[in-house]
C-alpha positions in Angstrom: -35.3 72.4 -66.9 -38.9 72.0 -67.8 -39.2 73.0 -71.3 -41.8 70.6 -73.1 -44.5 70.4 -75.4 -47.6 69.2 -73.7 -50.8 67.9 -75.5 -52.9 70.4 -74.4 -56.7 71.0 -75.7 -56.3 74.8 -75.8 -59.4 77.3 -76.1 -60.6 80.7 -77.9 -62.9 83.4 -77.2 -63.7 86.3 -79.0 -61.6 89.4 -77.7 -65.9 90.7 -77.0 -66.7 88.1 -74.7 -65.8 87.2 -71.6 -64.2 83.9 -69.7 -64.6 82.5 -66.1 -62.2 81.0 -64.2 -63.4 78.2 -61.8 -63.9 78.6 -57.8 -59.6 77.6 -57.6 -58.8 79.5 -60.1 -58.4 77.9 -63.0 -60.0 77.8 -66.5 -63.4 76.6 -66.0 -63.2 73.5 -68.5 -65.6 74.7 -71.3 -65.9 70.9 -72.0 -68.5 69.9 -68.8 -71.4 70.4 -69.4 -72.9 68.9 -66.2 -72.2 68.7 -62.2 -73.8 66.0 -60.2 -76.5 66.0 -62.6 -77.2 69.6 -63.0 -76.4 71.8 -66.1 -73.1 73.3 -65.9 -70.8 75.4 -68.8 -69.9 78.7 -67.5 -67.5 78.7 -70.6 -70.5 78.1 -73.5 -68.6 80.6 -75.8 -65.4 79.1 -75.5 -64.3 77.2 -79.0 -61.9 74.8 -79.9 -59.6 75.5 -83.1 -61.4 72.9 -84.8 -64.8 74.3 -84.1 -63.9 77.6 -85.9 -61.4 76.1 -89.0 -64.6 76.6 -91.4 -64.3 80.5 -91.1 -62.3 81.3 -94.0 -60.5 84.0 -92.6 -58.9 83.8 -88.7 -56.4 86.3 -86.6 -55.3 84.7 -83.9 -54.2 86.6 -80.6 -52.5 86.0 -77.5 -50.2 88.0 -75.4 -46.6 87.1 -75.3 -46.0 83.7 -73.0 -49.8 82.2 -73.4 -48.5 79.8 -76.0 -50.0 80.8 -79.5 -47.2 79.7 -81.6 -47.6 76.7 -80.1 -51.2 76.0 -80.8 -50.9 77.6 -84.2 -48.7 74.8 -85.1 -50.5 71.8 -83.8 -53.4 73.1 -85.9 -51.3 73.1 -89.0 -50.0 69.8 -88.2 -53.4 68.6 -87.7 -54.8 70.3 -90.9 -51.7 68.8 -92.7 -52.7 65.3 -91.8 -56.5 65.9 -93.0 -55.1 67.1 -96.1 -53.4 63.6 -97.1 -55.5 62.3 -99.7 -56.9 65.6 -101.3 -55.3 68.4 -103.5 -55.9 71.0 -101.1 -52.1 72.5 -100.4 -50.7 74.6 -97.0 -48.7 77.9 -97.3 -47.1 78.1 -94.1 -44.5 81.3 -93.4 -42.8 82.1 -90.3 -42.8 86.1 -90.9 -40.4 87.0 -88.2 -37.6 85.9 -91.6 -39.4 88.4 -93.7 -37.5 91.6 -93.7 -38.9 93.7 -96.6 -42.1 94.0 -99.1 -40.5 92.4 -101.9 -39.1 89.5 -99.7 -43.2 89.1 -98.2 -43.9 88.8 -102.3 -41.8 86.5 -103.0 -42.3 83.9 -100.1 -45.6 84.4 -100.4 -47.2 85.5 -103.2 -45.1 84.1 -105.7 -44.5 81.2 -103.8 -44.8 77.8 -106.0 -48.2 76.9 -103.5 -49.4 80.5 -103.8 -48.9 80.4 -108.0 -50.3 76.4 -108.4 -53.7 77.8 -106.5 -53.9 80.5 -109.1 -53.7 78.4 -111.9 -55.7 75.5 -109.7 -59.3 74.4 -108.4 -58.0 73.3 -105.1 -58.1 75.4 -102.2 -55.0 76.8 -100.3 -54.5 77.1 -96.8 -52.0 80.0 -95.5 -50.6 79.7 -92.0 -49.0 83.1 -91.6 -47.5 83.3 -87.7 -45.4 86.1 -86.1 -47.2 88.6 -87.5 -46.0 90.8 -84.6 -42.2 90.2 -85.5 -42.6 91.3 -89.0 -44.1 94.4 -87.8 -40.9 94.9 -86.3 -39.6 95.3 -90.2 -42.3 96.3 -92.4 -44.3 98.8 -90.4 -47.1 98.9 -93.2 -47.4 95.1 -93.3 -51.2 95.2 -92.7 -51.7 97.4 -96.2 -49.5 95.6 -98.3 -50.8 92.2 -97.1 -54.8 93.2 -97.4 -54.0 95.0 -100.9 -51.8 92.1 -102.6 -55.0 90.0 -101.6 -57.5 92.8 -103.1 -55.8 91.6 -106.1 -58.1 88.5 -106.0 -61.3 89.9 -104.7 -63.1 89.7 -107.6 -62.6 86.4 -108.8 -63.7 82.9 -107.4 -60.2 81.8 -106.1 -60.5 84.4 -103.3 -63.2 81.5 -102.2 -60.3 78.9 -102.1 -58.5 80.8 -100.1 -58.5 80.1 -96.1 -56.1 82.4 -94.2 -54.9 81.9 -90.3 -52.7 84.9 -88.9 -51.4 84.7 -85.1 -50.6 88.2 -83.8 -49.7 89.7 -80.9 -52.6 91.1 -78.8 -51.5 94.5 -78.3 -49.9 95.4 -81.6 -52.7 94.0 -84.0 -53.4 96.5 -86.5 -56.0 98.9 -86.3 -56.4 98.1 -90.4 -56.1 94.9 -90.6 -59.4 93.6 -89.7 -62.0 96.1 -91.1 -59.4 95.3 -94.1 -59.6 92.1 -94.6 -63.2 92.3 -94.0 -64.0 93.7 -96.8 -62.1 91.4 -98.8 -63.4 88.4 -97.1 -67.0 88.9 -95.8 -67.8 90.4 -92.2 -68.8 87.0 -91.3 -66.0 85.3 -92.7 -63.5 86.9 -90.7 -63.0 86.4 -87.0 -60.9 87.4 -84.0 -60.1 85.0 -81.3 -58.1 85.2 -78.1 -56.0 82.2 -76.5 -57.5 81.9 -73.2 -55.6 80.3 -70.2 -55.0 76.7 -69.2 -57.2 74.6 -67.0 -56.4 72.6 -64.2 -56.0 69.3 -65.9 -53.7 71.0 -68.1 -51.6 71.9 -65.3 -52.0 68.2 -64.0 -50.5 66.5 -67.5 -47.4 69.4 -67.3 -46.5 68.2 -63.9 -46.8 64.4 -64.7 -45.1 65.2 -68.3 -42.1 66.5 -65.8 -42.3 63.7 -63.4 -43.9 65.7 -60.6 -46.5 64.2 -58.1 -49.5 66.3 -59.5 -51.4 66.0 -56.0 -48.4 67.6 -54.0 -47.2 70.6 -56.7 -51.2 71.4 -57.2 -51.7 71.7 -53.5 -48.8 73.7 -52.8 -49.9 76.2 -55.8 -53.2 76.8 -54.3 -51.9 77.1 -51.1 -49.5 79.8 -52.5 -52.3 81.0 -54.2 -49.8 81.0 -57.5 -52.9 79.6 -59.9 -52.4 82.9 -61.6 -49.2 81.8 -62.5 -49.6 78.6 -63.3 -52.8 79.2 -65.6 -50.1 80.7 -68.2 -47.6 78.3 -69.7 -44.6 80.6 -69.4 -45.1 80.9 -65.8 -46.0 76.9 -65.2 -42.3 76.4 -66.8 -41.2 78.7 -64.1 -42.9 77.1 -60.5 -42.1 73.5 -62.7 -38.6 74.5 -62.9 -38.5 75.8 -59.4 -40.1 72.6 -58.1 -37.6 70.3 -60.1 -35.2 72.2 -58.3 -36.1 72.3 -54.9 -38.4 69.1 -55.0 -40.8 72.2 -53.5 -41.8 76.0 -53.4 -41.0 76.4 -50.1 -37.7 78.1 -51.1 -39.0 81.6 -51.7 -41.8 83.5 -49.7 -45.4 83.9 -51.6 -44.3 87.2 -52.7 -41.0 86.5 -54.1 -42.6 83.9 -56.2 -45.1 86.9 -57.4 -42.3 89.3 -58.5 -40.4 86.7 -59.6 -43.4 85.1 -61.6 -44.1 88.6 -63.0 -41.0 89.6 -64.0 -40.8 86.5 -66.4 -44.1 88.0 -67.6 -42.2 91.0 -68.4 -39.3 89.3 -70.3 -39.7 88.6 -73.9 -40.6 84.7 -74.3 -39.7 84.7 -78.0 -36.5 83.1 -78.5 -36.1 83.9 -82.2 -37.0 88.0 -80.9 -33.8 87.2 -78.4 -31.4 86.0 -80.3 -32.1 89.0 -83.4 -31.7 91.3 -80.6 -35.2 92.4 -81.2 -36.2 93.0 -77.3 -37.2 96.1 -76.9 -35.7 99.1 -75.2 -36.0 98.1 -71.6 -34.9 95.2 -69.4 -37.1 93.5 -67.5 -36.3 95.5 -64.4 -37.4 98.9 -66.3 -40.8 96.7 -67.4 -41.5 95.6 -63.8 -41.1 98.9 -62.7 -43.7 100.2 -65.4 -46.0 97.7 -65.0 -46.2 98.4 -61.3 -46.7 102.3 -62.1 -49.9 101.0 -64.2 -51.1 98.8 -61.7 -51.0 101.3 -59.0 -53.1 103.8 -61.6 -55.2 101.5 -62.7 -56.0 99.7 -58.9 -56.2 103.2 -57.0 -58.3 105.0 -59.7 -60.4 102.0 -60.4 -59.7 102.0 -64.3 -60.5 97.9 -65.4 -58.2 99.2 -68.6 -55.6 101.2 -70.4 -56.9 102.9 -74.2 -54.1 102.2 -76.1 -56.0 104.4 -79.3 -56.7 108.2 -79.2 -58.9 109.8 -76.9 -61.9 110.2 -78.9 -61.2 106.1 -78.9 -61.9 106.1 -75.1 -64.3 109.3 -74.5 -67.0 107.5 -73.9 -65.4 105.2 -71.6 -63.2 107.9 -69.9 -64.2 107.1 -66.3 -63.3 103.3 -66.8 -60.1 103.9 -69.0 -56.8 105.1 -68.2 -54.6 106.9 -71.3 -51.3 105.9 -72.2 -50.5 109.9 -72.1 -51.9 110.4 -68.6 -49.1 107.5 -67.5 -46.2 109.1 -68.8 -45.3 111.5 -66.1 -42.1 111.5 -64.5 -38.9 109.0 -63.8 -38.5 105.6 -62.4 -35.4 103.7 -61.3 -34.7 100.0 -62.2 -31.3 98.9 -62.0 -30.5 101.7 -59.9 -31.0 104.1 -62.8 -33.2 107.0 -63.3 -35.4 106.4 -66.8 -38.5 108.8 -68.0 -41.6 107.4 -68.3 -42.3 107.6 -72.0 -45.4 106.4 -74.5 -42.9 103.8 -76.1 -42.2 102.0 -72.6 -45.7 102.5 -71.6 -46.7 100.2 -75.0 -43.4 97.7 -74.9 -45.0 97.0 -70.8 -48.6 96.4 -72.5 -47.4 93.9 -75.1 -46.5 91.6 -72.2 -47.5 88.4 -70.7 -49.1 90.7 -68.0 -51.7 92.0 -70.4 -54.2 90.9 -72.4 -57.4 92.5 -74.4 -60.5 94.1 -73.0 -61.6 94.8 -76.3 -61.1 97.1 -79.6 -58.2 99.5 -78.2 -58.2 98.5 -74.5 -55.4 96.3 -72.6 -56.2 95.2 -69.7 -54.5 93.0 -66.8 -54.2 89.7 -67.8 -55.6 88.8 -64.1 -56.1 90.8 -61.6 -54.1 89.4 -59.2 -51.0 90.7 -61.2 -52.3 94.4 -60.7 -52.7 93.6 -56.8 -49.5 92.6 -56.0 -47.4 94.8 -58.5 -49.9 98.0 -57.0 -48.4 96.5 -53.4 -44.9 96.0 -54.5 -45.2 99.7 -56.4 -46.1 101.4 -53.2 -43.2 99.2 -51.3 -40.3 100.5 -53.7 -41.3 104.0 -53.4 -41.4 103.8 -49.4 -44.8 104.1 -48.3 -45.2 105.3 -44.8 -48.1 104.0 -42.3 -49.6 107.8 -42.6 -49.9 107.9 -46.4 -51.1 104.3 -46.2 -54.1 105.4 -43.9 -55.1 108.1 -45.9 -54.8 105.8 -49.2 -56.3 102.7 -47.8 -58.8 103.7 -45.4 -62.5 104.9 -45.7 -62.9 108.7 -43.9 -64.7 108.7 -40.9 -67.8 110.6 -42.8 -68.2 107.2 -44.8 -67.2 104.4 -42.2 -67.5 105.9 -38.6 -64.9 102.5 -37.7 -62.7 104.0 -40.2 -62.0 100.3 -42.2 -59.4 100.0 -45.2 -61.4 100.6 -48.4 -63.2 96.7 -49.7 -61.7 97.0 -53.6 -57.8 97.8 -51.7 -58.3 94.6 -49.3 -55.9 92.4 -51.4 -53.3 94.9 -52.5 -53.4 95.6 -48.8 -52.9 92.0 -48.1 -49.9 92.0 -50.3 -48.3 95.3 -48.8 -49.2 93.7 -45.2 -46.0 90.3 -46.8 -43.9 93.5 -47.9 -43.9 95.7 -45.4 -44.5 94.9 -41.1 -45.1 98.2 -39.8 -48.5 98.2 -42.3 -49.3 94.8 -40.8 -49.1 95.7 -37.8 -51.6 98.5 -38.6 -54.2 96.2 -40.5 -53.9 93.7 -37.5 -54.6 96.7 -35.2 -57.8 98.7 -37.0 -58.8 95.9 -40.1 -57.6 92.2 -38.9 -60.2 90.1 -40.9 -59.0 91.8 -44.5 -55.6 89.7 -43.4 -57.9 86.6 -42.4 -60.2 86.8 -45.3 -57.1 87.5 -47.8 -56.2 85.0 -50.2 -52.6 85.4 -49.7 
């Protein structure tokens, strides 16, 4: 099973700006600059971890799956190397082993790095990952962390001091960054997102596992499964498939989806696993939320869910969806009845399927995702051809030919794999949304 370490060049953005993917769906590689002679960088705000290590203060975000950790610790590998031949030192701490505030003291702030800087001229560099897993334990982790370091403020060694925490996306701390802020410097603290992986990352995966790149490439856009193989968790998923069946011709385009999106749904981290610290619902019961979201957030054309208060979203009530207003009701997974609560709501958003759209807005990691689980949601609550119609299709008042709606054409597509009596419909009154589809 595929299950390597490959030597990507991974990318950041700022959770602010924005990030294209290429015409086939992958990153657009932030490092060309030029095409057949003409300027070309659709990706100009993208940054390597190297061209932001001189801000003093970083948290690092990605959801679950888009390989974080992973690029947290090649930094700190690289950063340990640089350090050979100086007296600079590295504080690195795993905080998924920290379990109370005197335990975080100890490790950390009286840690024999942490007490040779005070007493030092060098400067200290402090790796602090899972930031999310200590959450689990120390609820006020943000506040203890930002006033032990308060402790410093005032004297030089504070500018000695470079700090990298990787977090979660959607359980970052509202206090944490104004926080450290004011400890640091507003322009010595920044926030940067792991983006996805481009196609030549996807190209040294396949070759890593002994795959004909050409051949697994071809069938993924064919597929159109780029969305799933732009995320590392999901690569390992069509790679393993692929070693399997030397193909993915063993499972229809949709099965791969659900499939694909369901390990989106599963938690990645194995040290969360084996604690037991998983969350109250199976993967099943997340699938099942997820596709209530996507169906809210495709049919009442909201681009994000507030995951604050509602004076958080007013101002951006007709494009946000609140947590509260998707709480309504029961779903069944596992052939089991379960109520639709705030806390399953917020366990779905901190998954691989979302990411951030900005200061207390998750969003859908791509929008494909939302397509197909908006499909799938309508399919496992037995949509007929008449509620279809009246869901799908413009009134006669607004399209005298009576065409399905242009934002619905792909989660139409999607329902058309699912379900053959709403083919047969689109082939009858809409047939070029099927020939246009992606799918």
């Amino acid at each position: 099973m595929s299950n390597q370490i490959y030597n990507w060049q991974r990318f950041w953005c700022s959770p602010s700006d924005r990030f294209y993917l290429d015409y086939d769906g992958y990153l657009s590689d932030p490092e060309v600059q030029s095409v057949k002679g003409y300027n070309y960088n659709p990706n100009p705000k993208l940054v390597t971890f190297r061209e932001i290590s001189g801000i003093p203060c970083l948290i690092l975000l990605g959801e679950p799956g888009i390989g974080k950790t992973q690029a947290m610790k090649e930094e700190e590998e690289k950063v340990t190397a640089e350090l050979n031949n100086t007296d600079d030192q590295i504080l690195s701490l795993d905080l998924r082993s920290v379990l109370t505030k005197d335990e975080l003291t100890q490790k950390l702030f009286k840690s024999e790095e942490f007490t040779r800087w005070q007493s030092g001229r060098h400067r200290l560099h402090i790796f602090l990952d899972s930031f999310d897993e200590c959450l689990l334990e120390i609820n006020k982790l943000a506040v203890i962390l930002v006033d032990a370091i308060k402790n410093y403020k005032e004297h030089v060694k504070l500018k000695r001091l470079t700090l990298r925490i990787a977090c979660r996306t959607a359980v970052l701390p509202s206090v944490l960054e104004p926080g450290l802020k004011k400890l640091f410097g507003e322009d010595s603290l920044k926030i940067y997102q792991l983006v996805p992986l481009r196609r030549q990352d996807v190209v040294k995966a396949a070759e890593a596992n002994g795959i004909d790149p050409d051949a697994f490439l071809e069938e993924v856009s064919r597929k159109n499964l780029v969305p799933l193989a732009i995320k590392p968790i999901t690569l390992n998923f069509l790679l393993n498939n692929w070693l399997r069946y030397q193909s993915l011709e063993n499972k229809s385009i949709d099965e791969l989806y659900r499939e694909g999106c369901r390990c989106l749904c599963e938690e990645s981290n194995s040290s969360r696993r084996d604690s037991g610290a998983i969350g109250d619902f199976n993967r099943n019961q997340r699938l099942i939320i997820a596709a209530r979201i996507a169906a809210v957030t495709i049919f009442a054309n909201r681009v994000a869910v507030c995951n604050g208060t509602y004076a958080d979203c007013a101002r951006s009530k007709d494009e946000l969806v609140l947590i509260e207003n998707l709480c309504i009701g029961e779903e069944v997974a596992n052939s089991k009845n379960f109520d639709i609560s705030e806390p399953a709501i917020k366990e779905v958003l901190d998954t691989g399927l979302f990411s951030s759209r900005g200061e207390k807005r998750i969003g859908w990691s791509h929008q494909t995702y939302a397509e197909f689980l908006a499909a799938w949601y309508l399919k496992k609550h037995h949509v007929s051809v008449s509620l279809f119609q009246s869901l799908f299709y413009l009134s006669k008042d607004e399209d005298p030919e009576h065409k399905l709606v242009p934002q619905f054409h792909e989660t139409a597509a999607w329902l058309a794999t699912m379900i053959p009596e709403i083919r047969q419909e689109i082939l009858t009154t809409d047939p070029d949304v099927l020939l246009h589809s992606d799918i």
